[in-house]
SEVODO-359560 format. One line per 8 residues: number of its first residue (from 0); their letters; for each residue x, y, z of C-alpha. Coordinates in nm, 3 decimals. Last residue first. Layout:
# SEVODO-359560
NUM = A = X:Y:Z  ...
This chain:
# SEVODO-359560
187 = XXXXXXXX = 9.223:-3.914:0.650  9.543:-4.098:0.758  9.829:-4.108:0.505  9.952:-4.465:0.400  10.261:-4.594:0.445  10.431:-4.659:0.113  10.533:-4.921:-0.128  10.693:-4.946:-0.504
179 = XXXXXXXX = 10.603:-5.276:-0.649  10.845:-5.419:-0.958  10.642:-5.653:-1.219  10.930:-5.793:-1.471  10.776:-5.966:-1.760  10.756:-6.403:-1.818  10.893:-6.347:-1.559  11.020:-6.107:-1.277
171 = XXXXXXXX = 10.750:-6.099:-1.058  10.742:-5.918:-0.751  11.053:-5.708:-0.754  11.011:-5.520:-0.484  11.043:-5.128:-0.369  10.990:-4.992:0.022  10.837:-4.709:0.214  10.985:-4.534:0.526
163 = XXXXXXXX = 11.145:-4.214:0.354  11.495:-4.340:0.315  11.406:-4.680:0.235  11.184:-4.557:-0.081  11.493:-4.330:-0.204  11.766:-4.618:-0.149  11.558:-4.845:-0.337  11.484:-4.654:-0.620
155 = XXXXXXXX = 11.842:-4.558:-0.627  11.993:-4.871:-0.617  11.715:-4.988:-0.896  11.790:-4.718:-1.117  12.183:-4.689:-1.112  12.266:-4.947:-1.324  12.401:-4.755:-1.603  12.125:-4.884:-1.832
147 = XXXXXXXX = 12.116:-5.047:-2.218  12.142:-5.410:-2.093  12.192:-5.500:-1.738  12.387:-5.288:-1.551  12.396:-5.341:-1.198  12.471:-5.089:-0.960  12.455:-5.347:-0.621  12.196:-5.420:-0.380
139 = XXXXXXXX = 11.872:-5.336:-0.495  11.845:-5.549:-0.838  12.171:-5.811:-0.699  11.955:-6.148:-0.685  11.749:-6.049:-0.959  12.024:-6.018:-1.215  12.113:-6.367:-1.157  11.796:-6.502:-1.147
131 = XXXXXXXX = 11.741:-6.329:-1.504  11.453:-6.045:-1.551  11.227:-6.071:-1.767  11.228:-6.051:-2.145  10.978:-5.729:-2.152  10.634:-5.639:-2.160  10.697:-5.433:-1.831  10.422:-5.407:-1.521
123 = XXXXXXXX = 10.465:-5.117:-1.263  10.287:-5.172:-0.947  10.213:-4.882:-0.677  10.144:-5.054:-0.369  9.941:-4.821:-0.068  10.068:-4.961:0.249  9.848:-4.961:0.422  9.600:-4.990:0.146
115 = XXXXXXXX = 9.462:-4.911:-0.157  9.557:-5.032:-0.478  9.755:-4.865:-0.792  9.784:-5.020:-1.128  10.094:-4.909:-1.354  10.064:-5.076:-1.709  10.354:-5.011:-1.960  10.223:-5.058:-2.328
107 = XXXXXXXX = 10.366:-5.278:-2.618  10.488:-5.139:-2.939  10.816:-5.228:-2.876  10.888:-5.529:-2.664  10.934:-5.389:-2.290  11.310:-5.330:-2.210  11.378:-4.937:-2.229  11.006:-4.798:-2.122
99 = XXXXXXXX = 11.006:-5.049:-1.825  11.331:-4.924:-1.741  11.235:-4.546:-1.803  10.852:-4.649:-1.609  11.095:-4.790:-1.285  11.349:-4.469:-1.269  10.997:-4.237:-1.317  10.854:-4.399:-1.006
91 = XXXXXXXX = 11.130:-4.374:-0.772  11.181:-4.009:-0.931  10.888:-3.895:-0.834  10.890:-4.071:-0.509  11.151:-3.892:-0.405  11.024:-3.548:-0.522  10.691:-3.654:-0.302  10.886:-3.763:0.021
83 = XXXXXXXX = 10.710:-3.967:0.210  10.363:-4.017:0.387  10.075:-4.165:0.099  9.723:-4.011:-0.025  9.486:-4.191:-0.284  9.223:-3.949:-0.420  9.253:-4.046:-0.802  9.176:-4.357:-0.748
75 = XXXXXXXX = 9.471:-4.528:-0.976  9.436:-4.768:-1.274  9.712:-4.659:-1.553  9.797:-4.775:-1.899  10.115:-4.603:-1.972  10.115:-4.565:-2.374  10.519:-4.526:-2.513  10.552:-4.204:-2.701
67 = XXXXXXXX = 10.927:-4.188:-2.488  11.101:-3.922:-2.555  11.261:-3.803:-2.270  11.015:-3.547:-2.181  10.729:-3.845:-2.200  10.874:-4.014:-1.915  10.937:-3.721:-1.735  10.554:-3.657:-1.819
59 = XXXXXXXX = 10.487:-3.952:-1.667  10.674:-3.886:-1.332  10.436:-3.604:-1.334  10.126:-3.779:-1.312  10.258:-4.043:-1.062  10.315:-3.779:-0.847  9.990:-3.572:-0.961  9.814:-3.952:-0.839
51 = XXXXXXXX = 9.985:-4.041:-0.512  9.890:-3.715:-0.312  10.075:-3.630:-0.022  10.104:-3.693:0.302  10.475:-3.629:0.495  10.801:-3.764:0.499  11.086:-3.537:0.373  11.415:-3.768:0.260
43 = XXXXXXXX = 11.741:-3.752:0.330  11.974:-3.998:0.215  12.278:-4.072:0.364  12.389:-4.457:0.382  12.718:-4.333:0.197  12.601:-4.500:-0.138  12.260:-4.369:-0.123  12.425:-4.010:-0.089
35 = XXXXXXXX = 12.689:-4.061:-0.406  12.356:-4.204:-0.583  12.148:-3.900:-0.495  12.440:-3.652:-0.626  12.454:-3.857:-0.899  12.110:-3.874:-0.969  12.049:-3.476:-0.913  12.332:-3.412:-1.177
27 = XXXXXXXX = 12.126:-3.604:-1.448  11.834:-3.467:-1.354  11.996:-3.164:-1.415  12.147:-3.233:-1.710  11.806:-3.386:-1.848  11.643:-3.014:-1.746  11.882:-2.861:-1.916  11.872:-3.043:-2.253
19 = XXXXXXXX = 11.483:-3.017:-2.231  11.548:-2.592:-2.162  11.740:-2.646:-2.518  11.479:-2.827:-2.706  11.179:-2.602:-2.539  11.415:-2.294:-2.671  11.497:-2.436:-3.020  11.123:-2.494:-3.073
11 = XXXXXXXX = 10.996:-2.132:-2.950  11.313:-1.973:-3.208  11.137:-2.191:-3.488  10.798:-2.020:-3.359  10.907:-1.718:-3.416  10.901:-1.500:-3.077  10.637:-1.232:-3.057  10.408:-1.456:-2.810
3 = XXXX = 10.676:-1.395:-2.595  10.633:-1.654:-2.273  10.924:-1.911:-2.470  11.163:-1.611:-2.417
């Protein structure tokens, strides 16, 4: 329906509203099935090269498909290439811009830098509080719900990267939170 070019365009607005509801089900369903997974030790996870920059892209535009108008300040080579599992990673990355999104003072950008290596570190900077001791102790362990979230996130972040050899870090967690998402590089 949204592909007729007859369609009014209040009829084009209710559709992209109503295939956004879906697609926020969805993800919503995919999470829980992930999380019930993660919990059981059973995540499966593809590992093989792929580029780090449409991943990154499109884990924006989740960001952006939930409302967020928030500006992601990124510094990425363009050509960067990591083994895992590209949906995984996807979401790894969109679970840490959300939170970032959610706790950074309003106004304020999210800043994702991206440096070459092995591994390659994706970094994802808040302007937030910062995270508690407390908190920080459990991030990757335990659901932990610490503000507006469920608590699912971090778990899942962690669970996702483990699964398809990379890993996730908290590597600064004040005077803003700094989490580091990690994979192998891909060989030319």
């Amino acid at each position: 329906a949204l592909r007729d070019p007859n369609q009014p365009a209040r009829a084009r607005n209710h559709g992209r509203r109503a295939l956004e509801s879906v697609d926020a089900a969805i993800g919503i369903l995919e999470r829980l099935e992930l999380y019930s997974r993660a919990d059981t030790g059973n995540v499966e996870a593809t590992v093989e090269p792929f580029e780090l920059a449409p991943a990154l892209g499109a884990a924006i535009e989740r960001l952006r498909t939930r409302g967020s108008e928030r500006e992601v300040v990124v510094s990425l080579r363009p050509d960067i290439r990591v083994v895992g599992d590209r949906p995984l990673s996807e979401q790894a990355i969109t679970n840490l811009l959300t939170n970032a999104d959610r706790y950074s003072t309003p106004g304020a950008a999210i800043h994702v830098e991206v440096t070459d290596g092995d591994p390659v570190t994706l970094r994802v900077r808040d302007e937030g509080p910062g995270i508690s001791d407390e908190v920080a102790s459990r991030l990757f362990r335990d659901r932990v719900a610490a503000g507006r979230g469920l608590g699912l996130g971090l778990y899942l972040v962690h669970a996702s990267m483990e699964a398809m050899g990379g890993s996730v870090q908290l590597e600064q967690r004040r005077p803003y939170a700094t989490f580091a998402l990690r994979w192998p590089a891909a060989g030319s």
